[in-house]
CHARMM internal coordinates of N, CA and C (Angstrom, degrees):
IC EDIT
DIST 1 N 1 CA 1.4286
DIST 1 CA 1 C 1.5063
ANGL 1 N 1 CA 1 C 108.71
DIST 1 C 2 N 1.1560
ANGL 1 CA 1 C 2 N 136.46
DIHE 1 N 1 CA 1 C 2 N 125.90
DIST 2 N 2 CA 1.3236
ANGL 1 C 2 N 2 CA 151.68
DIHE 1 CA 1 C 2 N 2 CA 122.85
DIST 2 CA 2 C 0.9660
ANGL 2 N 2 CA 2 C 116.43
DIHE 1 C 2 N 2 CA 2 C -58.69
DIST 2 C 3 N 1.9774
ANGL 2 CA 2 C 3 N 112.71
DIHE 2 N 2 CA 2 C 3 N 158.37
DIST 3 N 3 CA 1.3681
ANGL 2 C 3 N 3 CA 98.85
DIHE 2 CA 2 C 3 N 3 CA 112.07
DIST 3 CA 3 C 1.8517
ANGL 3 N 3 CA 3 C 128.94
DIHE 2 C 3 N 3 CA 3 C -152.34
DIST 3 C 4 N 1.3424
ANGL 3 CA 3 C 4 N 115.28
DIHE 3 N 3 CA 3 C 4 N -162.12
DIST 4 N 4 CA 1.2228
ANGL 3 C 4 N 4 CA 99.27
DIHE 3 CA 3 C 4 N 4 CA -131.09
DIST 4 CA 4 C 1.6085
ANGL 4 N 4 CA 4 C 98.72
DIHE 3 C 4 N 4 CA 4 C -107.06
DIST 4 C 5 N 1.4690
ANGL 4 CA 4 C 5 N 123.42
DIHE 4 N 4 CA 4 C 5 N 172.88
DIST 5 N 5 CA 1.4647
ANGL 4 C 5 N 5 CA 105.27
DIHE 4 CA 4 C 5 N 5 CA -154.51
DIST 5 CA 5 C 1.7744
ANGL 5 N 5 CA 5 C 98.66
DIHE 4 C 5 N 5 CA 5 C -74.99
DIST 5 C 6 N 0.9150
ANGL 5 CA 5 C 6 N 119.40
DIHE 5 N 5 CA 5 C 6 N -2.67
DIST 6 N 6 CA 1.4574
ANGL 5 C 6 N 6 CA 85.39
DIHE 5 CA 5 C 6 N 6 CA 171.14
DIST 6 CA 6 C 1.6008
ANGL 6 N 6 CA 6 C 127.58
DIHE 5 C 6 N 6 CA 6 C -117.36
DIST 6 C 7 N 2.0716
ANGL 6 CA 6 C 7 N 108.49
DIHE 6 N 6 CA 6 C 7 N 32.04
DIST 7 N 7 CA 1.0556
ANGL 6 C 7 N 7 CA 124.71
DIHE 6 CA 6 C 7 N 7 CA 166.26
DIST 7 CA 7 C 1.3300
ANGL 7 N 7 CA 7 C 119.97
DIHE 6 C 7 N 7 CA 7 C 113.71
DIST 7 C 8 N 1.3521
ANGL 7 CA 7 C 8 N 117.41
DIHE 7 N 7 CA 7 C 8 N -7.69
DIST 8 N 8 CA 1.4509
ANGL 7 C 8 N 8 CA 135.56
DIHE 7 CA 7 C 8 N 8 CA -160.34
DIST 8 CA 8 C 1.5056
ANGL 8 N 8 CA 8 C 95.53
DIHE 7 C 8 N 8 CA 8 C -91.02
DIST 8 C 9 N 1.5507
ANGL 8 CA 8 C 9 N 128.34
DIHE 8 N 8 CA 8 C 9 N 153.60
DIST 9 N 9 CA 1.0948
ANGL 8 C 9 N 9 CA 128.39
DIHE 8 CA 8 C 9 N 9 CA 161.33
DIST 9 CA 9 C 1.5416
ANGL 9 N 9 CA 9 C 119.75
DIHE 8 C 9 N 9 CA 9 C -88.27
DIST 9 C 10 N 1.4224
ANGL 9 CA 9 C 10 N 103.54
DIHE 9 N 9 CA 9 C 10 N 147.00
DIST 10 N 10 CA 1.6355
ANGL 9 C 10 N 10 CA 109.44
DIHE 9 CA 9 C 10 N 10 CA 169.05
DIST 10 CA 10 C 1.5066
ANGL 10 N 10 CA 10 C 117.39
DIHE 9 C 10 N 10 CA 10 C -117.03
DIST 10 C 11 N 1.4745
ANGL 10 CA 10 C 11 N 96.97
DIHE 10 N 10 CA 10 C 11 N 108.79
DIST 11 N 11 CA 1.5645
ANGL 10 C 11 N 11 CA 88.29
DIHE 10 CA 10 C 11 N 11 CA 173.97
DIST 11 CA 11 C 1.5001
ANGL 11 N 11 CA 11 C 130.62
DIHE 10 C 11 N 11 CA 11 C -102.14
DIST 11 C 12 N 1.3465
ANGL 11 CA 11 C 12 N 109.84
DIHE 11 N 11 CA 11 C 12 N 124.95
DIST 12 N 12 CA 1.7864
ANGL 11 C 12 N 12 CA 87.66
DIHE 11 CA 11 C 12 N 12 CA -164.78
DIST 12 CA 12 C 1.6492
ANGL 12 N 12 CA 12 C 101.78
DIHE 11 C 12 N 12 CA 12 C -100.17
DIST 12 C 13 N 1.4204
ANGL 12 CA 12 C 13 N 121.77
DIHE 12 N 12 CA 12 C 13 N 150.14
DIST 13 N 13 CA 0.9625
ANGL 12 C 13 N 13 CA 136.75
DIHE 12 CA 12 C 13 N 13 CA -172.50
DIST 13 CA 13 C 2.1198
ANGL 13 N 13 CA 13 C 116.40
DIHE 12 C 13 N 13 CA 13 C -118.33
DIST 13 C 14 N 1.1700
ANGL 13 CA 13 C 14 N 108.35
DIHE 13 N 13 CA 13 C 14 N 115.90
DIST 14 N 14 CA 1.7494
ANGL 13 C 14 N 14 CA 113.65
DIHE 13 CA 13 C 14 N 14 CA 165.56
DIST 14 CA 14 C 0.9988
ANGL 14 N 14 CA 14 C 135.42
DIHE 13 C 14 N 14 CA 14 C -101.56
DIST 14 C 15 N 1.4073
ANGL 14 CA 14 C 15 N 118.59
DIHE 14 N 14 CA 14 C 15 N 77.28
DIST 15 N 15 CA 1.5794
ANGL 14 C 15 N 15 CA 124.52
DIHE 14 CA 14 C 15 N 15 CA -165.74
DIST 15 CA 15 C 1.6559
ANGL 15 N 15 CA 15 C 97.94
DIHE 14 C 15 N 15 CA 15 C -84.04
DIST 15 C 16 N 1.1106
ANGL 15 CA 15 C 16 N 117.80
DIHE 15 N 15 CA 15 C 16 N -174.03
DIST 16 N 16 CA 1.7555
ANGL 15 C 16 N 16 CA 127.57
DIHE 15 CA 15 C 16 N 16 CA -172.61
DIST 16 CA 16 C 1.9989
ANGL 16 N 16 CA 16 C 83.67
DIHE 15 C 16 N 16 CA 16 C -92.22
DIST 16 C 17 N 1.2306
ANGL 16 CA 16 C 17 N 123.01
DIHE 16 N 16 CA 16 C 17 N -13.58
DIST 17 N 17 CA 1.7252
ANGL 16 C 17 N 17 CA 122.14
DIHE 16 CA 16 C 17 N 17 CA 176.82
DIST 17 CA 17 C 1.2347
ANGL 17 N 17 CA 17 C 115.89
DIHE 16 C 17 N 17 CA 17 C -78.79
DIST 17 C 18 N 1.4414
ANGL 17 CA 17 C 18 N 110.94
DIHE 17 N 17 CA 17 C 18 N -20.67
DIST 18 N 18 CA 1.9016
ANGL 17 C 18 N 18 CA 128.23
DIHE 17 CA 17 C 18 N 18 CA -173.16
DIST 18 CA 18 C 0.9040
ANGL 18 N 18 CA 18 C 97.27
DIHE 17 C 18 N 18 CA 18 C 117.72
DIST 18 C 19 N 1.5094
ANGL 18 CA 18 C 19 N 101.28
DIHE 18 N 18 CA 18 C 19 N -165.71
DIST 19 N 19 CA 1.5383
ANGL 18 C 19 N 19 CA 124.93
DIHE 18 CA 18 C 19 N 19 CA -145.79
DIST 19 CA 19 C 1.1267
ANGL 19 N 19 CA 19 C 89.95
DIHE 18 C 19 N 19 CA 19 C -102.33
DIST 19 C 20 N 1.4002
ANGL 19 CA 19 C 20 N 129.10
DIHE 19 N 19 CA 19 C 20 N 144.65
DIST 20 N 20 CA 2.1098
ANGL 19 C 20 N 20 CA 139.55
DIHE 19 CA 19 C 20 N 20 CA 175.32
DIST 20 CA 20 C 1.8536
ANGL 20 N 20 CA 20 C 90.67
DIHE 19 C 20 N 20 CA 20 C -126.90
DIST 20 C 21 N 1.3663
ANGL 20 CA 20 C 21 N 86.80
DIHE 20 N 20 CA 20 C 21 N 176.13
DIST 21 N 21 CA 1.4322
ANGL 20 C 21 N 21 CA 105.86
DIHE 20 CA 20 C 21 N 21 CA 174.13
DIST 21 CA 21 C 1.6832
ANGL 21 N 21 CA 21 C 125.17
DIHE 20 C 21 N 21 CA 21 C -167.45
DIST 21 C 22 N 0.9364
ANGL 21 CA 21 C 22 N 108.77
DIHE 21 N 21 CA 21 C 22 N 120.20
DIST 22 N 22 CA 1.5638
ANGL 21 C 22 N 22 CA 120.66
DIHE 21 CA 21 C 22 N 22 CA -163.62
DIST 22 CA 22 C 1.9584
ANGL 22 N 22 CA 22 C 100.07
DIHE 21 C 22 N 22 CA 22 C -100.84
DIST 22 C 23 N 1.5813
ANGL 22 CA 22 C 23 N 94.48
DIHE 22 N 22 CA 22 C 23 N 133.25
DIST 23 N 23 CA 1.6235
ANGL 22 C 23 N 23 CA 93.11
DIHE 22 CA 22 C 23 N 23 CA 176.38
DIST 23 CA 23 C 1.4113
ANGL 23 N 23 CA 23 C 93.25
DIHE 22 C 23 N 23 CA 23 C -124.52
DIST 23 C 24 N 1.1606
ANGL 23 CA 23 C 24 N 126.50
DIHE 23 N 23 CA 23 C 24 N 136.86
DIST 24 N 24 CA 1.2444
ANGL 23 C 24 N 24 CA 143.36
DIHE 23 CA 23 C 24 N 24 CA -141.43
DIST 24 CA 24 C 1.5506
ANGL 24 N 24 CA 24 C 129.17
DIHE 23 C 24 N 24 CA 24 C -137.57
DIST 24 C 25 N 1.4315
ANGL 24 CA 24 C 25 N 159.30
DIHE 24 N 24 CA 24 C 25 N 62.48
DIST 25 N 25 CA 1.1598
ANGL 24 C 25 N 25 CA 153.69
DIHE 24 CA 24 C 25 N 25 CA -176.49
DIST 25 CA 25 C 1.6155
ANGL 25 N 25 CA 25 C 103.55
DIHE 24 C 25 N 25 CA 25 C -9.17
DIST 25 C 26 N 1.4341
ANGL 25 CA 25 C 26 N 102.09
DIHE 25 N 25 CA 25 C 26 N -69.35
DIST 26 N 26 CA 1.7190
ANGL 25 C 26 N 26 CA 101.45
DIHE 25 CA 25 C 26 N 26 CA 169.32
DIST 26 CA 26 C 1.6742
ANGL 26 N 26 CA 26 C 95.67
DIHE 25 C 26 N 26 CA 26 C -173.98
DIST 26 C 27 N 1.6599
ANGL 26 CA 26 C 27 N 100.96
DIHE 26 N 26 CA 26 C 27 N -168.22
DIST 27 N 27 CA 1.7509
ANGL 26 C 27 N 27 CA 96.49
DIHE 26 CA 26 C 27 N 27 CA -154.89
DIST 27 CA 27 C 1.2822
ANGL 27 N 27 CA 27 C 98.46
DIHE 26 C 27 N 27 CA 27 C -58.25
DIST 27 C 28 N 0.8918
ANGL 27 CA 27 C 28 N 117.24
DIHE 27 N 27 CA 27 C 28 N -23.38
DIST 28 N 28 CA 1.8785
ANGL 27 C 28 N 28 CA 96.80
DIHE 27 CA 27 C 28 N 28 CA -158.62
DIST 28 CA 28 C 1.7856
ANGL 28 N 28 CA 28 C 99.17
DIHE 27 C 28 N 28 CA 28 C -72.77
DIST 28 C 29 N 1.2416
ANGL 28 CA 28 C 29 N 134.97
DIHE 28 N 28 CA 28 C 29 N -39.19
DIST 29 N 29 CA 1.0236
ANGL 28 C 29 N 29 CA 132.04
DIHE 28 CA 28 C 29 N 29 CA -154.22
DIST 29 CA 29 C 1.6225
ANGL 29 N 29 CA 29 C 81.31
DIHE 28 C 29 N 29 CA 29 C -94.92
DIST 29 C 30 N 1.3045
ANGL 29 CA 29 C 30 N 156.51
DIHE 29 N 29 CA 29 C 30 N -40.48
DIST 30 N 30 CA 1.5712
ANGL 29 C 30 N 30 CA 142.62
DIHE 29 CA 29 C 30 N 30 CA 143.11
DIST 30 CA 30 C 1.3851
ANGL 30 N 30 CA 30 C 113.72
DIHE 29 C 30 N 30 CA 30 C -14.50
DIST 30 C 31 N 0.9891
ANGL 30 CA 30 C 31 N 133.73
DIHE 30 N 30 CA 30 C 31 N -40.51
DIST 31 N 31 CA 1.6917
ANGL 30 C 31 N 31 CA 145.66
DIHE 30 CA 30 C 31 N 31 CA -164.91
DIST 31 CA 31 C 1.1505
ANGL 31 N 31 CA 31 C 90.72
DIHE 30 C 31 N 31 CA 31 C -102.84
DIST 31 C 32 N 1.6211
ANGL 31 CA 31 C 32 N 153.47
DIHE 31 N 31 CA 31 C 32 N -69.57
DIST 32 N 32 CA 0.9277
ANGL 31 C 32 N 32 CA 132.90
DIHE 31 CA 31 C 32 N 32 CA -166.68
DIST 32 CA 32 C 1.5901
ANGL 32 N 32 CA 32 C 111.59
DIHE 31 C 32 N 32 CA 32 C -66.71
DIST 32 C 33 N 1.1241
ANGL 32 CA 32 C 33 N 114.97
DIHE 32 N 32 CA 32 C 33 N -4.55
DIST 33 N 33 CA 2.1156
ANGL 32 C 33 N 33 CA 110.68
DIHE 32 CA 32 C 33 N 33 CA 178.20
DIST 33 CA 33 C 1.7228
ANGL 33 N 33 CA 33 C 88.00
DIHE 32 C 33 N 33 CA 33 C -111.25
DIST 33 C 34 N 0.9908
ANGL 33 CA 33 C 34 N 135.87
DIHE 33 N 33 CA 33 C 34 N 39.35
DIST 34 N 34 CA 1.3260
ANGL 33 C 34 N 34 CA 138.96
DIHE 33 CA 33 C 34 N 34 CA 109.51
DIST 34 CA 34 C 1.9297
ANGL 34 N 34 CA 34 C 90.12
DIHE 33 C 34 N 34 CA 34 C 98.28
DIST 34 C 35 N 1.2281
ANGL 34 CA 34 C 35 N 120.50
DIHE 34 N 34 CA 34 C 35 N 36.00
DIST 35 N 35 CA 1.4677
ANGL 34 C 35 N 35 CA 140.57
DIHE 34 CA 34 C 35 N 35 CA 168.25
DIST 35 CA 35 C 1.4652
ANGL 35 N 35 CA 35 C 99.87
DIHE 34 C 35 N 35 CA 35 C -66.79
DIST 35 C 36 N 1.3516
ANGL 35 CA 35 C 36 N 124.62
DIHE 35 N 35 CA 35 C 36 N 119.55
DIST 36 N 36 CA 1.6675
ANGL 35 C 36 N 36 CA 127.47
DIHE 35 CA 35 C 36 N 36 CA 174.50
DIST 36 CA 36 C 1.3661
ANGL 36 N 36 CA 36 C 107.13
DIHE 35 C 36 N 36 CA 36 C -43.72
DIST 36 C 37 N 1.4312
ANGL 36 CA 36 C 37 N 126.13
DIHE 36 N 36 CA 36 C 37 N 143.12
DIST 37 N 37 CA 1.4911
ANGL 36 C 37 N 37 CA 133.54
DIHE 36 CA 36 C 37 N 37 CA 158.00
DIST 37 CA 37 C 1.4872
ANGL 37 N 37 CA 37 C 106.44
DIHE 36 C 37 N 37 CA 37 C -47.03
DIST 37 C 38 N 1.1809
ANGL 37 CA 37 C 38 N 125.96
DIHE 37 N 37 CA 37 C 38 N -54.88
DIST 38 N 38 CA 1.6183
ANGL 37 C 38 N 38 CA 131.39
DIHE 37 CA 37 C 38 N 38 CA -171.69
DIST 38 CA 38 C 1.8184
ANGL 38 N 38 CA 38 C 98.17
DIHE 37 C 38 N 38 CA 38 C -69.72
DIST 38 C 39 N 0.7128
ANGL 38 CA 38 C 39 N 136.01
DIHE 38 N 38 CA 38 C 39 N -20.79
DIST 39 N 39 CA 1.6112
ANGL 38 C 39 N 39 CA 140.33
DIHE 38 CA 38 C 39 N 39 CA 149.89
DIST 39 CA 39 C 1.1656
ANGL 39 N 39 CA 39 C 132.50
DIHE 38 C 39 N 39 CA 39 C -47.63
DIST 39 C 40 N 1.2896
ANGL 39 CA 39 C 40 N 103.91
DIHE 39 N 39 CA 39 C 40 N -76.95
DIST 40 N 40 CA 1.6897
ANGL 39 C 40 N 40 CA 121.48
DIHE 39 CA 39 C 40 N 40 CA 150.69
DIST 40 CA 40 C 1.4671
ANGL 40 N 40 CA 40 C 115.91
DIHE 39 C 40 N 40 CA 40 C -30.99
DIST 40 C 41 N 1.2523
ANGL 40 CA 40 C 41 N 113.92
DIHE 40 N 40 CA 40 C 41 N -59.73
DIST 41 N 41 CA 1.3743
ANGL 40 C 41 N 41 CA 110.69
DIHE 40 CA 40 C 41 N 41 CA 175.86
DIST 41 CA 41 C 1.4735
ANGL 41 N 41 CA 41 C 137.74
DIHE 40 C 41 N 41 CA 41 C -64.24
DIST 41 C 42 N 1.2916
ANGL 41 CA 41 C 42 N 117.25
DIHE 41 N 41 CA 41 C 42 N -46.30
DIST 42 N 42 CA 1.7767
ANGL 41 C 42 N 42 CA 123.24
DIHE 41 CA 41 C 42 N 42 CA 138.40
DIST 42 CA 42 C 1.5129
ANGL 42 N 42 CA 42 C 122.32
DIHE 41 C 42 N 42 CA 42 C -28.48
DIST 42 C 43 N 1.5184
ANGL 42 CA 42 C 43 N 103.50
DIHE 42 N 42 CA 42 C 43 N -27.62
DIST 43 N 43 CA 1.6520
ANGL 42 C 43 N 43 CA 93.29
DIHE 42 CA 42 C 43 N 43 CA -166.22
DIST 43 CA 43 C 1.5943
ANGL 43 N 43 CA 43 C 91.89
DIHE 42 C 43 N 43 CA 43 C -103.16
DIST 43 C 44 N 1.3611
ANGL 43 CA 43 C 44 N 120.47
DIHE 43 N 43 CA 43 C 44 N -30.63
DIST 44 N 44 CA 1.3325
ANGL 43 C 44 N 44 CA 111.82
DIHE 43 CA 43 C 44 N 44 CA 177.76
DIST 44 CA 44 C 1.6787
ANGL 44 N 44 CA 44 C 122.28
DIHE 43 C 44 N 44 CA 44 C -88.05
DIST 44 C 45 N 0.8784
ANGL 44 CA 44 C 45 N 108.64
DIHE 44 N 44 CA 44 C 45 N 9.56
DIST 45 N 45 CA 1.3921
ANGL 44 C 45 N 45 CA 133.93
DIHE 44 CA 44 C 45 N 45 CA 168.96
DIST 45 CA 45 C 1.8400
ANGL 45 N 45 CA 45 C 109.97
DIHE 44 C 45 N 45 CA 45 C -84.97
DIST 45 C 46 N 1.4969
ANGL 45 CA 45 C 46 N 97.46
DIHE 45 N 45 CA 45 C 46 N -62.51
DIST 46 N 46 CA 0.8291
ANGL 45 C 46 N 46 CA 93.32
DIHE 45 CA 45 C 46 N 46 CA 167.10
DIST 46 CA 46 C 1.6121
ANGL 46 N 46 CA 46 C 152.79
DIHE 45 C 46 N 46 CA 46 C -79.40
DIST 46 C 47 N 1.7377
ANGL 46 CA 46 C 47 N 109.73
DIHE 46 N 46 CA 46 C 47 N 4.76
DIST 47 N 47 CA 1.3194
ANGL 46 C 47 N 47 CA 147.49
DIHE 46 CA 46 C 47 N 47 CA -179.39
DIST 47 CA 47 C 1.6345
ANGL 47 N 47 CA 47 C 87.93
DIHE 46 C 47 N 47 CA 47 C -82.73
DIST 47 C 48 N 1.2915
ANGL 47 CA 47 C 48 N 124.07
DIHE 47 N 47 CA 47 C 48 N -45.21
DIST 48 N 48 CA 1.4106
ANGL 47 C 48 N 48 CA 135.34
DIHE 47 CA 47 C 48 N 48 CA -168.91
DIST 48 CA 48 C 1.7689
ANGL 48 N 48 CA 48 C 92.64
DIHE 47 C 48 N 48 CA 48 C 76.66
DIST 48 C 49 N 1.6620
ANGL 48 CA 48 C 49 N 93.50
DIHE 48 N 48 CA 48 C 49 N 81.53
DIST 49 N 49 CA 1.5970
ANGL 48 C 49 N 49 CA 94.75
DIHE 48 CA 48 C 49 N 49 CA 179.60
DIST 49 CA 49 C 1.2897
ANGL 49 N 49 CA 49 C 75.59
DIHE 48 C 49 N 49 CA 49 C -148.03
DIST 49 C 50 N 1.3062
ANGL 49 CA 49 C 50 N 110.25
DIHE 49 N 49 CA 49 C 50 N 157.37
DIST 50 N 50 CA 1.5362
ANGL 49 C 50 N 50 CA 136.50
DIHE 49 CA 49 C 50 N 50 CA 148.30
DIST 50 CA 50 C 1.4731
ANGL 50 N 50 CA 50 C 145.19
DIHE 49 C 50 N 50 CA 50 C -105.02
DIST 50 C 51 N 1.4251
ANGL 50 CA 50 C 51 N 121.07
DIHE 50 N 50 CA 50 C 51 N 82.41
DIST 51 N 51 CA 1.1756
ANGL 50 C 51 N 51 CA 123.39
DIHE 50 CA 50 C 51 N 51 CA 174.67
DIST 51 CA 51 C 1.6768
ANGL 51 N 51 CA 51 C 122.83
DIHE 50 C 51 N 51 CA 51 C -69.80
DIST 51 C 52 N 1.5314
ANGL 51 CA 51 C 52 N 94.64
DIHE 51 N 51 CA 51 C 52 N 159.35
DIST 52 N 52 CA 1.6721
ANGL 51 C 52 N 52 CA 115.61
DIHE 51 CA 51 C 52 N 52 CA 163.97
DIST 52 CA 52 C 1.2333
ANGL 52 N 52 CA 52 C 107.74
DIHE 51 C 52 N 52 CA 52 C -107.12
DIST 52 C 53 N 1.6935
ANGL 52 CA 52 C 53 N 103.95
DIHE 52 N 52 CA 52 C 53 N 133.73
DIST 53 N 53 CA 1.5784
ANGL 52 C 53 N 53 CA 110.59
DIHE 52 CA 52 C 53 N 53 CA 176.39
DIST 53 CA 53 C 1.7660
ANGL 53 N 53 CA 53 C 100.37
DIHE 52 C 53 N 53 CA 53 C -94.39
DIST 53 C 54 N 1.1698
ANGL 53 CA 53 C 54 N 121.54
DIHE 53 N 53 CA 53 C 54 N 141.57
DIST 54 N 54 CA 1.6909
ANGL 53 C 54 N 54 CA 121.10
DIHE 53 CA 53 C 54 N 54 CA -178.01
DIST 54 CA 54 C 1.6618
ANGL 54 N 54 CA 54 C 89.92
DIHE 53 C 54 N 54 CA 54 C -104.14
DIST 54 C 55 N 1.1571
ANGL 54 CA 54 C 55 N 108.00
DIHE 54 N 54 CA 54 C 55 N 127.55
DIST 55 N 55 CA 1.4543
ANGL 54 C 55 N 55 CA 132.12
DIHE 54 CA 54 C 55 N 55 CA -177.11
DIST 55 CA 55 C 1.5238
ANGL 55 N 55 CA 55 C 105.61
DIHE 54 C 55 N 55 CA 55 C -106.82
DIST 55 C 56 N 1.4437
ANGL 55 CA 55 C 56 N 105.63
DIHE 55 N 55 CA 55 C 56 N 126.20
DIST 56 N 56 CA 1.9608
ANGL 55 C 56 N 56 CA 100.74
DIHE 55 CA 55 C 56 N 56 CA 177.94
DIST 56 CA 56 C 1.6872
ANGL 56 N 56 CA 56 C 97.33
DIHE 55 C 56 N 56 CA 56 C -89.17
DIST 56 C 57 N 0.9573
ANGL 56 CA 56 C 57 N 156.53
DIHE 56 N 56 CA 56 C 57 N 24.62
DIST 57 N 57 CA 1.1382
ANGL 56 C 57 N 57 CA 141.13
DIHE 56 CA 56 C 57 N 57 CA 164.04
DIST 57 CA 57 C 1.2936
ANGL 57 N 57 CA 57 C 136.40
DIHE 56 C 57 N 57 CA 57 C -52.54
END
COOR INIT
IC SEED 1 N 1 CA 1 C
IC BUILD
């Protein structure tokens, strides 16, 4: 995860398909353009941020 100079996040992604890349307002709008949860979480981990996942259970 980056991000980019004008505040936006970059998330880069390595599937066995290649490399993708998501530019992002921030996670939530990453998650809503359909960025894996296990993605999200590496990158916000690695931002040293802490999210809540909302569970419908």
């Amino acid at each position: 995860m980056d991000e980019t100079a004008k505040g936006k996040i970059l998330i880069l992604t390595d599937f066995r398909r290649g490399q993708s890349f998501e530019v992002c307002d921030d996670f939530d709008d990453a998650e809503e353009a359909g960025v894996p949860a296990d993605v999200l979480a590496v990158a916000a981990k690695r931002a040293d941020i802490e999210r809540a996942e909302l569970l419908d259970i």
